[in-house]
N, C-alpha and C positions, 0 to 999 in steps of 0.2 A: 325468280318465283317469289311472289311479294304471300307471307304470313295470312292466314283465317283472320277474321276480324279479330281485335282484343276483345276478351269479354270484361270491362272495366265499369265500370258507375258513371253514367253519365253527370254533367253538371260538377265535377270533382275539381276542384281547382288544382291547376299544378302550378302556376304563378299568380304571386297576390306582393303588388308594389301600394306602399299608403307613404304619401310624400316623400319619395326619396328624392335626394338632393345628391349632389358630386361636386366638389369644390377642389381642383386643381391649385395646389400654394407653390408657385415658381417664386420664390421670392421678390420679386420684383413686381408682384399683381399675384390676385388671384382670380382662376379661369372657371367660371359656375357652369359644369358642362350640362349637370342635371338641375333641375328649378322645380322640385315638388312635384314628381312623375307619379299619379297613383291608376295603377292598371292590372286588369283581372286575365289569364288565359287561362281558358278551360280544358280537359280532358280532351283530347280529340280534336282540337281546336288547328285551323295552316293559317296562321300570321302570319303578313310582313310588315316588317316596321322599314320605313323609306324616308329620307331626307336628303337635304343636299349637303357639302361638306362643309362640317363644322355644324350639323344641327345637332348632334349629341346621342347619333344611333350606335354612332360603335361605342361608346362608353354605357348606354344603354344595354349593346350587348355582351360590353366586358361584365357588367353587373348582375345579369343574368344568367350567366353564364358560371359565374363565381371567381372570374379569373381578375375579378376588383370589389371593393365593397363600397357600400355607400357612405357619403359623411354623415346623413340623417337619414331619419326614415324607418321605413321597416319593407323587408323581403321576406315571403317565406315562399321556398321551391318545395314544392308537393309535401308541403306541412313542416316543414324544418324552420325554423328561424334561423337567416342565417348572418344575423348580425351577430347571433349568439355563438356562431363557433370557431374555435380558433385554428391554425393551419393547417394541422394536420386533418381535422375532420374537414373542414374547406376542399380539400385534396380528394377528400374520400368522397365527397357531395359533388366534386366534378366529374369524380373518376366513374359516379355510380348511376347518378341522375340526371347528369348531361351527356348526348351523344352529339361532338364536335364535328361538323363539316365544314373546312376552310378552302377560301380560294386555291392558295398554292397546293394542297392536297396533304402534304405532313407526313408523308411516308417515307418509310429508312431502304434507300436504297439496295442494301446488301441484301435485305430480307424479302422471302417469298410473300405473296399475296394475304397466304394464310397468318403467315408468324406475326404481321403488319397488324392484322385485325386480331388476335390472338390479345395486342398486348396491356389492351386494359384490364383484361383479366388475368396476365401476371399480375400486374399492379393491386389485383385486389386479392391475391393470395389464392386464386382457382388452380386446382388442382393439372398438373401436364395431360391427362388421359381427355380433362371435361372439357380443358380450354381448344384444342384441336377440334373436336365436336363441336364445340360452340362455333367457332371460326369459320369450319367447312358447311355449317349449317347458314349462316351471316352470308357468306358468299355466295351460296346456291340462292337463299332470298333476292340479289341482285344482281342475278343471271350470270353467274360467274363460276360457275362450278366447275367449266373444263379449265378455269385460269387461277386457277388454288396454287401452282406451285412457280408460277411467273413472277419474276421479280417486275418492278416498275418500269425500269425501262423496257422492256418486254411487251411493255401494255400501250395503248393510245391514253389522250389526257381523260376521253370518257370513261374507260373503264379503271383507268386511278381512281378517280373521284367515286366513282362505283364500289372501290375499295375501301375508300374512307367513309363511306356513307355506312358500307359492311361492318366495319368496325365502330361508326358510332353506335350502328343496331346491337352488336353482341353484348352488351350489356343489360339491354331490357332496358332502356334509360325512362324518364317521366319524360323528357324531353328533347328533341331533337333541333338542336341549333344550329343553323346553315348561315355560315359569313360569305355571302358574295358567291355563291358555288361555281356559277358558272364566269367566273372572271378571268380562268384561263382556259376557256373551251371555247372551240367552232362551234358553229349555232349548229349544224347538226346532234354534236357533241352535248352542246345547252339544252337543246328539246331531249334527249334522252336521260339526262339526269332530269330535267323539269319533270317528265315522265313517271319517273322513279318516286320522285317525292309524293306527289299527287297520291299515284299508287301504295304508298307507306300511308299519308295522310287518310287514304280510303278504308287501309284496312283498319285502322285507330288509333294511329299514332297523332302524339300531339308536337306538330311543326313549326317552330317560328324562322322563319326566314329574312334575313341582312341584308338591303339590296340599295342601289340608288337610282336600278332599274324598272322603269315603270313596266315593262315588257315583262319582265319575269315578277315583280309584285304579283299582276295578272293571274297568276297561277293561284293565288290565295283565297278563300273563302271572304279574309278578313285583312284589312289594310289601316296600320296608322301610320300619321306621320308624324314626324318630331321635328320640330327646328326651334333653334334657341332653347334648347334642351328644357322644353315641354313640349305635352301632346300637342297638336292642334286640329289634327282631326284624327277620328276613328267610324272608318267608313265599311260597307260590306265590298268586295275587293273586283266586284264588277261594277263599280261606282266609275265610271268611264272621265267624269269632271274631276275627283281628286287623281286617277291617272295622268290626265292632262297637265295638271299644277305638276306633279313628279318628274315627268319631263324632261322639263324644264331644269332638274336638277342636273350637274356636273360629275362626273365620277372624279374619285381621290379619296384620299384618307380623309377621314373626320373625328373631330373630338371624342 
């Protein structure tokens, strides 16, 4: 059971990139993963940014993310500057403003459904009575209500991921960031978390999604691509010719 619409301020920016750059120093070279990125996501908005490996989406979304920062440039996630802040508030900008969805899923095996999704809000100091609320409310949103007290192995790979989509929601995030979601699921498995998102995206949430898939891009309102770590296009995501070019692209890790 996916949430009422948000009542939010359209047009609000929650992501605003003005040339950022990333510059890898191995010693031996340095690797320019980002080349003056400047890019706007709005309120509400289902991105995916698509490349093939080595165009500079995943350091694109390590930097969005928080979980790297830029050599230059400037970020601000839903008004923060966050070149300005240092670890500890970094931690607290991921923990509060980002809701993480990864391929492999990230959940601690010993623990139930709920404790799993529970745990960003130990992290940010919620109290034991709100965080259980919060959790068993996060889960019933993603149709998981009889499955609150299932550890993971207990579950199929769709309703894991179902779990960690729960837990990126119980925080209220400004953002919701999907790495690859469906890279360990059967396609039945794929179209029901695709399903999900869409549905999250409908009630007003604002989604970016990590793919190298042009088949699940598809799902997006809004499509860029990165290679050579700049944009090189930004299309509306039923744009069937930059689909085509994506394709083409290889799955694997990328810069």
């Amino acid at each position: 059971m996916i949430p009422a619409t948000l009542d939010l301020p359209a047009g609000r920016a929650i992501v605003e990139l003005d040339g950022v750059t990333k510059t890898y120093d191995t010693g031996a070279m340095k690797v320019h993963a980002l080349r003056g990125v400047t890019l706007r996501i709005d309120q509400g908005e289902y991105v995916a940014i698509i490349g093939p490996s080595g165009s500079g989406k995943s350091t694109l979304m390590h930097i969005l993310g928080c979980l790297d920062v830029a050599s230059s440039g400037r970020y601000l996630l839903d008004g923060a500057a966050v070149e300005d802040l240092d670890e500890t508030d970094l931690a607290q900008v991921r923990n509060e403003r980002v809701g993480f969805v990864f391929q492999q899923f990230h959940l601690l095996p010993s623990l139930s459904a709920w404790r799993n999704v529970e745990l960003p809000l130990c992290y940010a100091g919620v109290g034991r009575a709100e965080r259980k609320q919060r959790a068993l409310q996060a889960l019933d949103r993603v149709g998981l209500g009889d499955r609150v007290n299932h550890r993971p192995n207990e579950m199929s790979g769709g309703q894991q991921q179902r779990v960690a989509i729960a837990r990126a929601l119980v925080t209220d995030p400004a953002m919701i960031l999907a790495d690859e979601p469906t890279g360990n699921l059967d396609s039945h498995s794929s179209t029901d978390v695709m399903a999900l998102l869409s549905e999250l995206h409908q009630s007003g949430r604002t989604i970016v999604l990590i793919t190298h898939e042009a088949d699940v891009a598809r799902a997006a309102e809004r499509v860029i691509q990165v290679r050579d770590g700049v944009i090189v296009d930004d299309h509306d995501g039923r744009d069937d010719a930059l689909l085509a070019v994506a394709k083409n692209s290889k799955a694997g890790a990328s810069v």
